[in-house]
C-alpha positions in Angstrom: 125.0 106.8 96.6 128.1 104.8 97.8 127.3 101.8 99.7 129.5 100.0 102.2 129.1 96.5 104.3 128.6 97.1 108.0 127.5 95.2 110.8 124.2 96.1 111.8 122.2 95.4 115.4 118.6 95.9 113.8 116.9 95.5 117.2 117.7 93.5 120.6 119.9 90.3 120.2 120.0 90.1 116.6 123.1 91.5 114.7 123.7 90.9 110.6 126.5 91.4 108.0 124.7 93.9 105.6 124.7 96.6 102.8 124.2 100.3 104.4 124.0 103.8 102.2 126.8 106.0 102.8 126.2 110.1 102.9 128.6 111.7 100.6 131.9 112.9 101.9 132.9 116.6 103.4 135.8 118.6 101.8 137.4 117.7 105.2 136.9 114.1 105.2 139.3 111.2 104.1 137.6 107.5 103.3 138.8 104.7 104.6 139.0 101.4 103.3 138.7 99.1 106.8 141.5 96.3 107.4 140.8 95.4 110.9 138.2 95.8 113.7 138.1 94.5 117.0 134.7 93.5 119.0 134.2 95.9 122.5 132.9 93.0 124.6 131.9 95.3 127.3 129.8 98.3 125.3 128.7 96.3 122.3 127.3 93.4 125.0 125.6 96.0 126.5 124.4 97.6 123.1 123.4 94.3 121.6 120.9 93.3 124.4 119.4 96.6 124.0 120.9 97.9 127.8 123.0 100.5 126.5 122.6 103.8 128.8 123.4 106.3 126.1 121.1 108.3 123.5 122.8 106.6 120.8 120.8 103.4 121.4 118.4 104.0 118.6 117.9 100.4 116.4 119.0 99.7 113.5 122.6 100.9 114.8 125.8 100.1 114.0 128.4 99.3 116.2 132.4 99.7 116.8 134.7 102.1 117.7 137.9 100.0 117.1 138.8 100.7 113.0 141.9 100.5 111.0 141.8 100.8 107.4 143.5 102.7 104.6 142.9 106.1 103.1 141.4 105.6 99.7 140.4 108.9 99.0 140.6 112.4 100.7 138.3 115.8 100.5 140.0 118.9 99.4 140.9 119.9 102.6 142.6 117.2 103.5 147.1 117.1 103.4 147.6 115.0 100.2 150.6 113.2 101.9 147.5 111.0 104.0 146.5 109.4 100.9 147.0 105.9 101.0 148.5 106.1 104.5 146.7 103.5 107.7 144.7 105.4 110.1 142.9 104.0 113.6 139.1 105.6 113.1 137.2 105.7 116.6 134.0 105.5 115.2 132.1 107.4 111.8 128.3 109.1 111.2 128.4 108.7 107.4 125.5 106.4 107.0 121.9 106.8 105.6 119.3 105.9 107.9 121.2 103.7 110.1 122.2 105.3 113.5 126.2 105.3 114.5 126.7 103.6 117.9 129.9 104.4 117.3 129.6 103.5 113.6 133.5 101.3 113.3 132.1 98.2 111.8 131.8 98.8 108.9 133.6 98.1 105.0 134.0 102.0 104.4 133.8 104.6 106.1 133.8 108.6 106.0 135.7 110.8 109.0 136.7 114.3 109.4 140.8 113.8 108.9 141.5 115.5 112.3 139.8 112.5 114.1 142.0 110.2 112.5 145.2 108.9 114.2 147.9 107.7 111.5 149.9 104.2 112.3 153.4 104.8 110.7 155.8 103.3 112.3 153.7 100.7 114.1 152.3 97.1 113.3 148.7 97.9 111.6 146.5 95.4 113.6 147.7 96.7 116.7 145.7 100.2 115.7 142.5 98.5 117.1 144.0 98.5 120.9 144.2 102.4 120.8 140.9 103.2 121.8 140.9 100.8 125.1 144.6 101.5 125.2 143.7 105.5 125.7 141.0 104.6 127.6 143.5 102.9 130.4 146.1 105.3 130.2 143.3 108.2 131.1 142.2 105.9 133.8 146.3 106.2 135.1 146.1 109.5 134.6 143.4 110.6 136.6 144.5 107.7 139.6 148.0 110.7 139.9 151.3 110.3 141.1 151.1 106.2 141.5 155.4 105.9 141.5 156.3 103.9 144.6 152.6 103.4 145.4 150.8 99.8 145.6 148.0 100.0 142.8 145.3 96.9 142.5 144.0 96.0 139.0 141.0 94.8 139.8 140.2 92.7 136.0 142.2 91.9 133.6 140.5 92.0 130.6 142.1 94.2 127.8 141.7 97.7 129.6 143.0 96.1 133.0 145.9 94.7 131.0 146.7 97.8 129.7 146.2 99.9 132.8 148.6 97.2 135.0 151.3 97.8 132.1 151.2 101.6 132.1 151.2 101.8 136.0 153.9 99.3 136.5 155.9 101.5 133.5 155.2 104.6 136.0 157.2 103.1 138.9 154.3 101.5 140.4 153.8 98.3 142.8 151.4 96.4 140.6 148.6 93.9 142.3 146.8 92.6 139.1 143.7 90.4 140.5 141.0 88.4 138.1 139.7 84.8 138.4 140.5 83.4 134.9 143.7 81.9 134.0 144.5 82.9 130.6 144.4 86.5 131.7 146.4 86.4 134.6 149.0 84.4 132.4 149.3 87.3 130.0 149.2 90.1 132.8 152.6 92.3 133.8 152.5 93.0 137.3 154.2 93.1 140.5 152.6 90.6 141.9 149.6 88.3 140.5 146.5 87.4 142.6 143.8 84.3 141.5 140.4 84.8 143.3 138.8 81.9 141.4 139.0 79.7 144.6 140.0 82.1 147.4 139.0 86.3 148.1 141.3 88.9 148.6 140.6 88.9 152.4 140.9 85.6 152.4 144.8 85.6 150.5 145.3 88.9 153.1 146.6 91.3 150.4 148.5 94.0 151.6 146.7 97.0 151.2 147.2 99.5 148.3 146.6 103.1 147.8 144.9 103.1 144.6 142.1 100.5 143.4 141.6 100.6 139.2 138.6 99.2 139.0 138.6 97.2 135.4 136.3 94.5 135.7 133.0 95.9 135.3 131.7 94.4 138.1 130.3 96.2 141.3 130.4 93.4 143.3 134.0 92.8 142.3 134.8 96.0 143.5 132.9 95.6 146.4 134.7 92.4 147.9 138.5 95.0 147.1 137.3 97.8 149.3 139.3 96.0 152.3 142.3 96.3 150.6 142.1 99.9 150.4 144.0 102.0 152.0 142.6 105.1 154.2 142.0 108.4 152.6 143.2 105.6 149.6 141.1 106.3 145.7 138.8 104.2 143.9 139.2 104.6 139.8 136.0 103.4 138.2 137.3 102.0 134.8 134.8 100.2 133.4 131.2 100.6 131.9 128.6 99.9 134.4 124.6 100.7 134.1 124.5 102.0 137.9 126.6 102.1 140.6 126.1 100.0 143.6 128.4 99.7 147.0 128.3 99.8 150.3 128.9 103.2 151.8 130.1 102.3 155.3 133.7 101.0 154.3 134.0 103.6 152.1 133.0 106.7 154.9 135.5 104.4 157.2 138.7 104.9 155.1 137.2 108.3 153.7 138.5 107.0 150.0 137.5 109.3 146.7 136.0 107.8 144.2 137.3 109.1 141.0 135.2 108.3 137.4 137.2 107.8 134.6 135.6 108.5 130.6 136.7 107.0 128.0 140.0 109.5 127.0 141.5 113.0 127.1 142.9 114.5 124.4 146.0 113.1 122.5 145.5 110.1 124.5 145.3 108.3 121.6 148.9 109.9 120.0 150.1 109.1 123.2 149.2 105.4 123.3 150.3 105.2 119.8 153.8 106.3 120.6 154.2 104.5 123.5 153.6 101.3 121.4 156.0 102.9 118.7 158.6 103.3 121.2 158.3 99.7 122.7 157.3 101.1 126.1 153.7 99.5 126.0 153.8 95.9 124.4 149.9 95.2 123.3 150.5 92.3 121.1 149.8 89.3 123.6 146.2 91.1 124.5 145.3 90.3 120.6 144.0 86.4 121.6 141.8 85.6 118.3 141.6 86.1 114.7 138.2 85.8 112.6 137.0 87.2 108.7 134.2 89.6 109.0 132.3 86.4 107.0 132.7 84.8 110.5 130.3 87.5 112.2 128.2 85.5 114.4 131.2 83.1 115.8 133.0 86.0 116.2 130.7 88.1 118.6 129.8 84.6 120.2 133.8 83.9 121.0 134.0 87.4 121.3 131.2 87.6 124.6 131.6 83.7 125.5 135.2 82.5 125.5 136.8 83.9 128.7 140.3 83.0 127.0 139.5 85.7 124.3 141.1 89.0 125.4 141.1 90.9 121.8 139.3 89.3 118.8 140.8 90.5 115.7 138.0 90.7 112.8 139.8 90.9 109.2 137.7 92.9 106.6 
């Protein structure tokens, strides 16, 4: 059996650097040899306190969805020319007796080729954006025509960087709102709004058609429903274990709320060309580099340090 090193949540609050089996590879797999992985405050918060609302929370687990590494090998279905070539890998189920939830963090890896997205052409690190990059631009998507329309960003954390920067690129009026100062140094926007010591209603924002709700927070996206226009739409972004608002302010100004998943299909091309192209710039969101040998400080800066947008692990 081939064995790999992966990060490993064996139960609630305790995660380790350890060895993990690895089930032998499909005729349609390629293995990759992991670079980089990045740390998904939101989900993997959630899954390491044992609060994730999905079926995959089954302990031991393994976490990550945000991989870049290097073909090493390919099955016999695979094109030869992705030999040695650097691929982003959302995730893998190749391990023995340890569940994937999504299975990124880990030394090796095996994945059906088709899921793979190759980098060529682009700065390798960046590959671990893609996932939340996709993730925004579906978000975008779903919000619809936006051009010439005032759009609030409500977080700006890595997704609500990333949604600000695509909706400003769509002809957009951009209100980009958070309450830490780091972030709202590295956000591109039309205008730039601190609620650290004042509220929306209190700063009298002009009111905007479409909310993007990025923070993760319901009672962020509560004290924003002022600013919405009527018959104006709601675009739940982030991960949330239920939702809770009030429903009269929302029946006043009759707004949809729309629920965003994670991505469509291509998205994750089509955030990788847009970075290719120069069109979406996602280098500033990367804030902080650790090794892998670093694993606890680097889920503690990771969930702790409110000036750490993107933490870059280095395998």
């Amino acid at each position: 059996m081939e064995y790999a090193r992966a990060v490993v949540i064996p139960a609630a609050n305790e995660i380790v650097l350890r060895e993990v089996g690895l089930t032998p590879a499909g005729d349609n797999d390629v293995t990759v040899e992991t670079c980089f992985t990045s740390i998904s405050a939101g989900t993997e918060r959630m899954l390491l306190a044992g609060q994730m609302p999905h079926p995959m929370l089954q302990f031991p687990v393994i976490p990550g969805y945000e991989t870049v590494g290097r073909i090493i090998a390919t099955g016999s279905n695979v094109p030869r020319e992705m030999l040695h070539t650097m691929v982003y890998v959302g995730g893998a189920r190749c391990y023995d007796g340890v569940n994937p939830a999504w299975g990124g963090q880990s030394s090796h890896l095996h994945a059906d080729y088709t899921r793979v997205v190759t980098l060529d052409g682009m700065e390798a690190s960046h590959g671990v954006l893609l996932a939340l990059a996709a993730t925004a631009l579906h978000g975008v998507d779903i919000a619809g025509d936006i051009s010439g329309k005032r759009v609030l960003v409500l977080g700006q954390g890595p997704v609500g960087q990333i949604a600000a920067r695509i909706a400003l690129a769509r002809g957009a009026e951009v209100v980009a709102v958070d309450r830490v100062a780091s972030r709202l140094a590295l956000a591109s926007a039309s205008q730039i709004v601190d609620v650290s010591t004042q509220t929306l209603a209190e700063q009298k924002i002009t009111p905007c058609e479409v909310i993007i709700e990025a923070s993760g927070s319901m009672a962020a996206l509560t004290s924003t429903i002022g600013t919405l226009t009527n018959n104006g739409r709601v675009v739940l972004l982030g991960y949330y274990d239920e939702i809770h608002l009030p429903y009269m302010p929302l029946f006043l100004k009759q707004a949809q709320l729309l629920i965003s998943k994670e991505w469509a299909p291509h998205d994750l091309q089509r955030c990788r060309d847009m970075i290719i192209q120069g069109t979406l710039d996602v280098a500033p969101l990367l804030t902080h580099t650790l090794p892998i040998s670093d694993l606890q400080t680097a889920y503690q800066v990771a969930f702790s340090n409110l000036d750490c947008l993107k933490l870059l692990l280095t395998w």
